[in-house]
Backbone as JSON, one array per atom type, in Angstrom:
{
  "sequence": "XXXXXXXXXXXXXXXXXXXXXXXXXXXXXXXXXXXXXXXXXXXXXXXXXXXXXXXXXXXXXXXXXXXXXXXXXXXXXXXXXXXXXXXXXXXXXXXXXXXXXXXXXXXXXXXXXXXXXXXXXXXXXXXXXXXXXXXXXXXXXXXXXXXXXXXXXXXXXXXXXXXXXXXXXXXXXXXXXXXXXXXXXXXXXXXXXXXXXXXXXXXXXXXXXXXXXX",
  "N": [[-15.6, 34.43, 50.24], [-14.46, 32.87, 53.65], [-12.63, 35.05, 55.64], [-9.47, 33.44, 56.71], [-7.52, 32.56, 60.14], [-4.14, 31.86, 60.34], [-1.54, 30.07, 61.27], [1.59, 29.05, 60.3], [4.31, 28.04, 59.63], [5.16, 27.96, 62.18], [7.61, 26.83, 64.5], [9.08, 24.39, 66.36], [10.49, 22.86, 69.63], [10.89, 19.45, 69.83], [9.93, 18.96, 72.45], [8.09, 20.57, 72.88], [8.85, 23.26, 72.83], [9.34, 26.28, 72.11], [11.41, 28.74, 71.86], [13.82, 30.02, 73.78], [14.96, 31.01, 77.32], [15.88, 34.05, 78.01], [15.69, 35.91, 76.34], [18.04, 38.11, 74.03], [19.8, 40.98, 72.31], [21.32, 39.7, 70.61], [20.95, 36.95, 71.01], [17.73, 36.19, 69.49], [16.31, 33.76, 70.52], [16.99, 33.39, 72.63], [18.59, 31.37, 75.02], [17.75, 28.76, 73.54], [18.62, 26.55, 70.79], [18.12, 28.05, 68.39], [19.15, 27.98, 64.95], [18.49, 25.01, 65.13], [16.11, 24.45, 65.23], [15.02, 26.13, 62.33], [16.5, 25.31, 60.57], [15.93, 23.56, 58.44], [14.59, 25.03, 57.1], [15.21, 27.1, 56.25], [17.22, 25.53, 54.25], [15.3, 25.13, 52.14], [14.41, 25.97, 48.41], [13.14, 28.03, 48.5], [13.41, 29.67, 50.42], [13.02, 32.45, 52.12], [15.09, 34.22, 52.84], [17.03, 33.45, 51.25], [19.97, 34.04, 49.3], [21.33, 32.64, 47.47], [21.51, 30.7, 44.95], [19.77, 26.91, 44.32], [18.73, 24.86, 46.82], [16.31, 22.94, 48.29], [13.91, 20.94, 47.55], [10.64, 19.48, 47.57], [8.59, 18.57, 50.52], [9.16, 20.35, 52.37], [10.28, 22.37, 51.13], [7.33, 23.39, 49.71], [6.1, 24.07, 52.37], [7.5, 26.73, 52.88], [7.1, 28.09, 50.63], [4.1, 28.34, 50.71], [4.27, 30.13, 52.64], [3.5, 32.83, 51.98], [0.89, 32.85, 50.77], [-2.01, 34.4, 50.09], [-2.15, 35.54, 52.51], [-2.75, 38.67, 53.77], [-2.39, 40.34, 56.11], [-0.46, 40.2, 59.07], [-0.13, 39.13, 62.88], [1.87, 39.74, 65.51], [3.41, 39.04, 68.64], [5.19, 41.58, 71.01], [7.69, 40.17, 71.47], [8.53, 38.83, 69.36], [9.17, 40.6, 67.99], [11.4, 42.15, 68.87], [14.0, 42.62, 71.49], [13.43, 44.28, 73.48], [11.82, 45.16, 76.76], [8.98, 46.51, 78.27], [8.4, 50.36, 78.63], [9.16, 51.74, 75.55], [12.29, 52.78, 75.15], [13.74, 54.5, 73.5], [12.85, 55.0, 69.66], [14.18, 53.9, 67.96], [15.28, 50.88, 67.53], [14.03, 48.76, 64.84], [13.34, 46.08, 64.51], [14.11, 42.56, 63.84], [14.77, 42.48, 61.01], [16.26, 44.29, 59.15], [16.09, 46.26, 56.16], [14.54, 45.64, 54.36], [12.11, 43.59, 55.64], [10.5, 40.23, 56.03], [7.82, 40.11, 55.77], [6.02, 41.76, 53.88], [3.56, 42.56, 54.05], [0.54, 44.71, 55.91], [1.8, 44.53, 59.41], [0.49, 43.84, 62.93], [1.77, 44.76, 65.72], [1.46, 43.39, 68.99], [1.65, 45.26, 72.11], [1.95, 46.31, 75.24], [2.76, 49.0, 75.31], [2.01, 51.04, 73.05], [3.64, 52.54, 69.82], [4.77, 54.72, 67.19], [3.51, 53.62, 63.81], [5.52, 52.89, 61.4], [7.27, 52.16, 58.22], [9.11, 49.85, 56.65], [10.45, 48.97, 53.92], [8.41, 46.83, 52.2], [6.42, 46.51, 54.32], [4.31, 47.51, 56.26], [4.86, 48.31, 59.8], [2.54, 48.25, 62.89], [1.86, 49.32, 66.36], [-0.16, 48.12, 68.84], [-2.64, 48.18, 71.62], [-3.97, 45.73, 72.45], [-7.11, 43.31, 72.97], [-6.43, 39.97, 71.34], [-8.97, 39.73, 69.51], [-9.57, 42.19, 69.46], [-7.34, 43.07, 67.81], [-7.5, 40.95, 66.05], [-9.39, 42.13, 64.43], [-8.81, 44.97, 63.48], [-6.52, 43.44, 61.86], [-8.29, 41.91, 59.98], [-9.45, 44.38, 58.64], [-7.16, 45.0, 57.42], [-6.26, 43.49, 55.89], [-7.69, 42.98, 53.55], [-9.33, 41.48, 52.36], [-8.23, 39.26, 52.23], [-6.28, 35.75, 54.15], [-5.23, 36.23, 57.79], [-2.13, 35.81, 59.37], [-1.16, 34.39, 62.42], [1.92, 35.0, 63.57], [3.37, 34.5, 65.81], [5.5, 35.47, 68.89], [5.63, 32.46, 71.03], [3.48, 33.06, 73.31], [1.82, 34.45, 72.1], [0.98, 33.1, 69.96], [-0.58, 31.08, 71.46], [-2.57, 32.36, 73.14], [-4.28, 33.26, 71.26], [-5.25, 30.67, 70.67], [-6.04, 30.17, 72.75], [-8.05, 31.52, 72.89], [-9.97, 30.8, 70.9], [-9.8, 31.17, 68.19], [-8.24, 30.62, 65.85], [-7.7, 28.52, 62.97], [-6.4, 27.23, 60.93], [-3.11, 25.69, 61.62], [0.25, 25.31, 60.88], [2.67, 23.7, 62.85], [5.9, 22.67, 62.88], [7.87, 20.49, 63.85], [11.0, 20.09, 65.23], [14.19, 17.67, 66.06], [14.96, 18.23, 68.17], [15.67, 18.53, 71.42], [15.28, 21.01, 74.12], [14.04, 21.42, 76.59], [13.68, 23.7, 78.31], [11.75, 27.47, 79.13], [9.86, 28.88, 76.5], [7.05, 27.41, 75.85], [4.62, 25.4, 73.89], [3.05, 23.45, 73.96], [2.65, 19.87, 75.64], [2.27, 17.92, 74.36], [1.14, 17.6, 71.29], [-1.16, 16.37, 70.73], [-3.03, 17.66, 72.63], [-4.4, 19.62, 71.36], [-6.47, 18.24, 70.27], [-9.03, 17.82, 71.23], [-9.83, 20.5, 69.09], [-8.99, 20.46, 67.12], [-8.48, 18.58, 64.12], [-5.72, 16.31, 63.16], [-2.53, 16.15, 61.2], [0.22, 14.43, 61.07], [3.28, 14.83, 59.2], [6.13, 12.98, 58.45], [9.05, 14.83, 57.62], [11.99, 14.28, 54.99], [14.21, 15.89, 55.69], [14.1, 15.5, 58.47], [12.46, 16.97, 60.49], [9.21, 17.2, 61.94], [6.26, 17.37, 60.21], [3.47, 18.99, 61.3], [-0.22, 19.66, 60.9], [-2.84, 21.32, 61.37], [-6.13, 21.55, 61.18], [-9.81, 22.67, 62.15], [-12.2, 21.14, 63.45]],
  "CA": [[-14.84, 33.39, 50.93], [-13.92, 33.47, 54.86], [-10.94, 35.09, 55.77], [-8.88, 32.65, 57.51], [-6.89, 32.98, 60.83], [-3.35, 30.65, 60.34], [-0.01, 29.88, 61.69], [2.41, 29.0, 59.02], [5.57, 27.26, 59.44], [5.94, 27.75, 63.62], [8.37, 26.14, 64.92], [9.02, 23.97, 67.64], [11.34, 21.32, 69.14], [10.03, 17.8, 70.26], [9.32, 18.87, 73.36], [7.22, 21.82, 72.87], [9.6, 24.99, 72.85], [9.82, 27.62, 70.82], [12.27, 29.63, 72.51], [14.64, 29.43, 75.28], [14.95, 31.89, 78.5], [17.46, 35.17, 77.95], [15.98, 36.76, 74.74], [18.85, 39.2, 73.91], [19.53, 41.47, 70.75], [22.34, 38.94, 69.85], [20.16, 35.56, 70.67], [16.56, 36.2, 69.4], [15.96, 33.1, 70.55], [17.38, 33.62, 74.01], [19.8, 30.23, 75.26], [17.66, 27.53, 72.95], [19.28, 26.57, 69.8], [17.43, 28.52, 67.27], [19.15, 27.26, 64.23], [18.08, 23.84, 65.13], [14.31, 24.84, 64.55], [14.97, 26.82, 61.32], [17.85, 24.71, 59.42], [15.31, 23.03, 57.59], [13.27, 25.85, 56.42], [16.53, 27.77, 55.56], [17.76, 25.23, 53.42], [14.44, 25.47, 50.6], [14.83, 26.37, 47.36], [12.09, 29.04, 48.39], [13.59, 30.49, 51.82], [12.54, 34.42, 51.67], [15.88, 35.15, 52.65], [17.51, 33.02, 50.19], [20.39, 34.6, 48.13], [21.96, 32.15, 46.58], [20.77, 29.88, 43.78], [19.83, 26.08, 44.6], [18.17, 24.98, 47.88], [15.96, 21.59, 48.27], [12.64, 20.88, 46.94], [9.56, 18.8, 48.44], [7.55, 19.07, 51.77], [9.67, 21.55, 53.32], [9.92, 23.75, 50.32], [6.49, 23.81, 49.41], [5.87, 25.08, 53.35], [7.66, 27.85, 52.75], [6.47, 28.25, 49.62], [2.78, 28.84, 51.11], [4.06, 31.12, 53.91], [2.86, 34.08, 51.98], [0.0, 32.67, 50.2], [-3.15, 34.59, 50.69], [-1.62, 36.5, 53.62], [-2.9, 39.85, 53.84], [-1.42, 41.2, 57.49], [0.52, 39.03, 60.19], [-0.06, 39.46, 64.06], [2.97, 39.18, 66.03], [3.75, 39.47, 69.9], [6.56, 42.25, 70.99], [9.11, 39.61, 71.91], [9.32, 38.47, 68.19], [9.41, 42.16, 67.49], [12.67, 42.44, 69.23], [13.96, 42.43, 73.14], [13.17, 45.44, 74.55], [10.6, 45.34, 77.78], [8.43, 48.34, 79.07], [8.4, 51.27, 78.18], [10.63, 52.17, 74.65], [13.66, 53.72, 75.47], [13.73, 55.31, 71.85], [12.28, 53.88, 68.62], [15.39, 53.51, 67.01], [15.14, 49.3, 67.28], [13.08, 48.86, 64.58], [13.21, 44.51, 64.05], [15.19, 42.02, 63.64], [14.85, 41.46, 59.75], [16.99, 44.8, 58.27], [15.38, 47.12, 55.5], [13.27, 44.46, 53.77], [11.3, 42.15, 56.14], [9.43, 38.96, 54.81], [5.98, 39.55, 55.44], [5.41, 42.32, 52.59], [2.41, 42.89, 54.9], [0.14, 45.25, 57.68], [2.08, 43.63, 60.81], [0.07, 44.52, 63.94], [2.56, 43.85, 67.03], [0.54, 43.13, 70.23], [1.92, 45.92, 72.87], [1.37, 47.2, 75.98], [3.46, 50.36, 75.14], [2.34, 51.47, 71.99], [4.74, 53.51, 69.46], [4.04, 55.34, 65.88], [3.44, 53.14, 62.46], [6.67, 52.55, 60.49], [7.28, 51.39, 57.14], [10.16, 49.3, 56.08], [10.0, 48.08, 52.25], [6.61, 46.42, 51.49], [6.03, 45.52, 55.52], [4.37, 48.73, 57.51], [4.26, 47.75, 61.36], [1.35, 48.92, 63.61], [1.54, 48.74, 67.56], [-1.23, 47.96, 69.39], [-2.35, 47.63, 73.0], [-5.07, 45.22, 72.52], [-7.1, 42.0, 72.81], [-6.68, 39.36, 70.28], [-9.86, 39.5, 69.18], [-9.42, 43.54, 68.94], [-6.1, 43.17, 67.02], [-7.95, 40.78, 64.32], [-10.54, 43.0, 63.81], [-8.0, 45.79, 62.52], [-5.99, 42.73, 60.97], [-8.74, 41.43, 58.96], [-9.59, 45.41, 57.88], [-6.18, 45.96, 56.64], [-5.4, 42.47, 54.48], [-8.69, 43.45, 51.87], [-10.07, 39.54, 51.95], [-7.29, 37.82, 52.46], [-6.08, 35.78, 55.69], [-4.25, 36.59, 58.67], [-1.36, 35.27, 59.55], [-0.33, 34.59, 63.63], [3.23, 34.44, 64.03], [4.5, 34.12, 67.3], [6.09, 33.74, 69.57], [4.89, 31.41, 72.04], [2.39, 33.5, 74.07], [1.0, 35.17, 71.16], [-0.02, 31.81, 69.39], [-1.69, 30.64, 72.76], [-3.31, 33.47, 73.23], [-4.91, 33.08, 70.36], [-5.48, 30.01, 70.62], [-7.19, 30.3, 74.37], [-9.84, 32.59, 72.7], [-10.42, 29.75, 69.61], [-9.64, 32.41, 66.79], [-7.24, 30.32, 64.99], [-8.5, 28.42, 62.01], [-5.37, 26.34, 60.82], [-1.8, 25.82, 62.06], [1.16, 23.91, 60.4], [3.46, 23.64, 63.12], [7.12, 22.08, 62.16], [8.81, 20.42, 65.03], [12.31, 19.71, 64.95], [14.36, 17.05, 66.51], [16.1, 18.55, 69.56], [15.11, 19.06, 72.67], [15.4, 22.72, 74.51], [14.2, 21.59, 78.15], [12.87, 24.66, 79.2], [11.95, 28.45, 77.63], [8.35, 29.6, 75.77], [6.28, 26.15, 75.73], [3.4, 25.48, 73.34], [2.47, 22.49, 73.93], [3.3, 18.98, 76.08], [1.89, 17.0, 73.35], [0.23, 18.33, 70.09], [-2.44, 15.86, 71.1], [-3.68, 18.57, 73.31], [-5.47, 19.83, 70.69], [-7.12, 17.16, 69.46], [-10.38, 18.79, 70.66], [-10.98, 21.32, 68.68], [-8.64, 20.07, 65.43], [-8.09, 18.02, 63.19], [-4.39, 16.9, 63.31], [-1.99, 14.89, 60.27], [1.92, 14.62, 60.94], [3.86, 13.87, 58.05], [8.04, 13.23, 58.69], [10.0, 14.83, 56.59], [13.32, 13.51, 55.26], [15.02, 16.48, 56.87], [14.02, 15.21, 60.19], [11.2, 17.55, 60.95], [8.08, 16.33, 61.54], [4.96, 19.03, 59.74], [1.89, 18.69, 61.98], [-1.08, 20.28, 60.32], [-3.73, 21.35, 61.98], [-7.18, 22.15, 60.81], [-10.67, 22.78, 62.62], [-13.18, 20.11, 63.01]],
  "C": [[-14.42, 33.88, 52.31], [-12.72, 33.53, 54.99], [-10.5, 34.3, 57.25], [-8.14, 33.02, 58.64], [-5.99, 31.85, 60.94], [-2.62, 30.59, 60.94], [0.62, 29.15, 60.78], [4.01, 29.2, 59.61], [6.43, 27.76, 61.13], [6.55, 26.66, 63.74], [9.19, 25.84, 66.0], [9.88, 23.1, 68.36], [10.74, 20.26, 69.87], [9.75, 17.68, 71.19], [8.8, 20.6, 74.26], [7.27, 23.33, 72.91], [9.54, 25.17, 71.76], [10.85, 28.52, 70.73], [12.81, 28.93, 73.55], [14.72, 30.6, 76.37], [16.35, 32.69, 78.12], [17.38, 35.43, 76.8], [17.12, 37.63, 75.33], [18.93, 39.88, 72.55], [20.33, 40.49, 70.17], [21.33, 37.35, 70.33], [18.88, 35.87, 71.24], [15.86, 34.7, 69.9], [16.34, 32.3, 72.16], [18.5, 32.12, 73.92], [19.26, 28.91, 74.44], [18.55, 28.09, 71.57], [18.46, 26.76, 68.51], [17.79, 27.95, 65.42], [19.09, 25.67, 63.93], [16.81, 23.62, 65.02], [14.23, 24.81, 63.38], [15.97, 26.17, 60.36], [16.9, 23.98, 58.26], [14.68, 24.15, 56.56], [14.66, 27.25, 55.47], [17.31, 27.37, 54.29], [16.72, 24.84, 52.04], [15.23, 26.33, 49.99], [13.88, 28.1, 47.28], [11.61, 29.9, 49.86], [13.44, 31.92, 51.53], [13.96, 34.45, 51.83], [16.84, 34.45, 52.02], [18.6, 33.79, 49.65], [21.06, 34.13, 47.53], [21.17, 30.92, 45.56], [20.86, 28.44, 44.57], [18.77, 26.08, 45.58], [17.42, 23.73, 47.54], [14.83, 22.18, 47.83], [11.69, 19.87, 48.1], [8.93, 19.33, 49.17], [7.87, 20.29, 52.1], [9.77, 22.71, 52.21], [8.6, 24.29, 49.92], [5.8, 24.62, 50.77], [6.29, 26.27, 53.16], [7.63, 28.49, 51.73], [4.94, 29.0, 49.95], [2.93, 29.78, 52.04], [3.03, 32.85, 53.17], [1.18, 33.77, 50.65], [-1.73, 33.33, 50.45], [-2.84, 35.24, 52.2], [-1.84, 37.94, 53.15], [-2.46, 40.77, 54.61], [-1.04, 39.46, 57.94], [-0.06, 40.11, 61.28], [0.94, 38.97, 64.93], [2.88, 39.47, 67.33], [5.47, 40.73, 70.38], [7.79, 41.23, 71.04], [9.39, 39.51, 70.44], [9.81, 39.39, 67.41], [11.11, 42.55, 67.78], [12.76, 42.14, 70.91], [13.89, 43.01, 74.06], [11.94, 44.88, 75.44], [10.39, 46.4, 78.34], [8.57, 48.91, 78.31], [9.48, 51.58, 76.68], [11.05, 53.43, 74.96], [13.53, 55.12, 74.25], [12.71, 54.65, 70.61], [12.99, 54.06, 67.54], [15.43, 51.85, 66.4], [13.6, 49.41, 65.98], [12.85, 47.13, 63.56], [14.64, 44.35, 63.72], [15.25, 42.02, 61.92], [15.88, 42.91, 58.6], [15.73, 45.79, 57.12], [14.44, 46.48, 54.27], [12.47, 43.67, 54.43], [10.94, 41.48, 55.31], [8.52, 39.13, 54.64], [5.58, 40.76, 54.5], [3.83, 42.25, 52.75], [1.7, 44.28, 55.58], [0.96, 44.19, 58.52], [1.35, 44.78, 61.96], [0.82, 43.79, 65.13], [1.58, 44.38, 68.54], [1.64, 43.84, 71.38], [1.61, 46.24, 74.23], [1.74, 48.73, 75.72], [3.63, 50.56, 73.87], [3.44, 52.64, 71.33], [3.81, 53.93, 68.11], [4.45, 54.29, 65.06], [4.75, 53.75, 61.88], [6.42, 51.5, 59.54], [8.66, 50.6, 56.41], [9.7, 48.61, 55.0], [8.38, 47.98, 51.84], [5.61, 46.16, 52.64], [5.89, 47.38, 55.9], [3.92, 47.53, 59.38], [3.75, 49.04, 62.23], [1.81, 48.38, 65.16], [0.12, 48.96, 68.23], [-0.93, 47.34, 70.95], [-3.42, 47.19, 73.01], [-5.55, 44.05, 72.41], [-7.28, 41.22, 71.95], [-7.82, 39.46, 69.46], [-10.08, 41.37, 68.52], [-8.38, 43.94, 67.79], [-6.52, 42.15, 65.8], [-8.61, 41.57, 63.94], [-9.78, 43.93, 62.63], [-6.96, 44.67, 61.52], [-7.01, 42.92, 60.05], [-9.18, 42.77, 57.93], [-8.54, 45.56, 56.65], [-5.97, 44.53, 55.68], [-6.47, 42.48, 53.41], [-9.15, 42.04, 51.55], [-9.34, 39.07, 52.02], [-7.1, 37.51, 53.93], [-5.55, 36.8, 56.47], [-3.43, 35.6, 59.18], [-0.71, 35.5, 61.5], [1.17, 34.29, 63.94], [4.28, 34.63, 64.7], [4.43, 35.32, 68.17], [4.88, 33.07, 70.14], [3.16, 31.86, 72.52], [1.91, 34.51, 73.21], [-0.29, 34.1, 70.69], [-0.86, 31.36, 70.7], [-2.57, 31.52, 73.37], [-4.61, 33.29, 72.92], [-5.55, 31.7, 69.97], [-6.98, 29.63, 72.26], [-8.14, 31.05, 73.77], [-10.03, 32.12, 71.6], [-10.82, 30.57, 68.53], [-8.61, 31.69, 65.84], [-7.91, 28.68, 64.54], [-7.5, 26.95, 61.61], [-4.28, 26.8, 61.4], [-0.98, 25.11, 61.14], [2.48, 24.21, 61.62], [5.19, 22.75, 62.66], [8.46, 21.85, 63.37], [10.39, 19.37, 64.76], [12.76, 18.71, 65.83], [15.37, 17.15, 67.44], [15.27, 18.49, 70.26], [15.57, 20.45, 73.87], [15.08, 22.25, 76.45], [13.53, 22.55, 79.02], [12.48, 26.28, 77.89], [10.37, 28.5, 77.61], [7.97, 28.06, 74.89], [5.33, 26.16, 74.97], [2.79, 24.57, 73.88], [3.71, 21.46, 75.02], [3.16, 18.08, 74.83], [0.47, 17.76, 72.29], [-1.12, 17.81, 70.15], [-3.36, 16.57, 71.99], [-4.83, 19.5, 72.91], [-6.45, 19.62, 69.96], [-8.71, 17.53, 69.4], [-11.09, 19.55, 70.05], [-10.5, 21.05, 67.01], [-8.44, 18.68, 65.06], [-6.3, 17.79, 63.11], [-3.74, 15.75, 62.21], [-0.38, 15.31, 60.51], [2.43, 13.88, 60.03], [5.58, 13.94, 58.49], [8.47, 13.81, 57.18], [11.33, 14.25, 56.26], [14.59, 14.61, 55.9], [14.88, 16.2, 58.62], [13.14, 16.35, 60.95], [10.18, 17.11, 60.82], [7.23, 17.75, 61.1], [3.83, 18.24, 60.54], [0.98, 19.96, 61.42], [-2.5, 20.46, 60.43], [-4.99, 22.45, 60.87], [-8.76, 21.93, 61.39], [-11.65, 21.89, 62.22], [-14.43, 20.87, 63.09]]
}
């Protein structure tokens, strides 16, 4: 079976951000309103970082339900890595997610200034200074037949998308607007050329757009 190249449960707001301008270590998400993306996907019954009992069911849970389905590595960009630029100072920062991450993966983070392989929990991360197309290669080595997973930020997924390596998407755009910041898109219709596209509303007020290759 071919191993797939996805995006899985990006997220966006209604007028094409992902982010806002002024990452910092205290807002990963620089001046947009990050829990206005993620409130939906937070409140499943099947949020990774979950710790209390309950949580909703349906569309939005079964997305994050599939995030790790058949995921073998993830490819990430440094920003989602954290907010350092240039050169590392130290390699003390070592993510935002604490001594468990989610992806229970290979993560290969897209660098110019590589560092040494670290392992937190079930997640080792790899840096790399290389081109998409060089950074699946060692993805698809290390997940053993299963996909790969692109996720994020902004100028990772477009990246990857400018060199037509990405297979499916489910983006999940929320109902704010941000204004400015790390753009994907003006209109999802932009990609109408090369996919396949179905938006379903959810009753949380996210719409799921679900892209797959014609």
């Amino acid at each position: 079976m071919k191993q797939l190249v996805r995006v899985q449960n990006f997220m966006l707001s209604s007028d094409g951000y992902g982010a806002g301008e002024g990452q910092s270590l205290d807002r990963p998400f620089g001046d947009a309103d990050g829990p206005a993306l993620f409130s939906w996907a937070g409140a499943t019954a099947h949020w990774p970082n979950r710790t209390d009992p309950g949580g909703t069911y349906g569309l939005d849970d079964y997305c994050t339900r599939d995030y790790r389905n058949n995921i073998g590595a993830e490819i990430m960009g440094r920003n989602k890595f954290g907010p350092q630029r240039g050169p590392w100072e130290n390699y003390d920062w070592q993510g935002w997610w604490g001594d468990e991450p989610p992806f229970r993966t290979p993560v290969f983070v897209l660098t110019h200034h590589p560092r040494p392989s670290f392992t937190l929990g079930a997640t080792t991360f790899h840096f790399l200074d290389a081109s998409p197309k060089e950074a699946l290669a060692r993805a698809f080595d290390a997940a053993d037949g299963m996909d790969v997973r692109i996720g994020g930020g902004i100028e990772t997924v477009r990246q990857f998308l400018d060199a037509d390596l990405i297979d499916t998407m489910h983006v999940a755009v929320a109902s704010v607007e941000f204004g400015r910041g790390e753009r994907l898109w003006v209109s999802a219709d932009e990609l109408l050329d090369r996919f396949h596209l179905e938006r379903i509303p959810s009753p949380s007020g996210v719409v799921h757009h679900f892209f797959w290759r014609r």
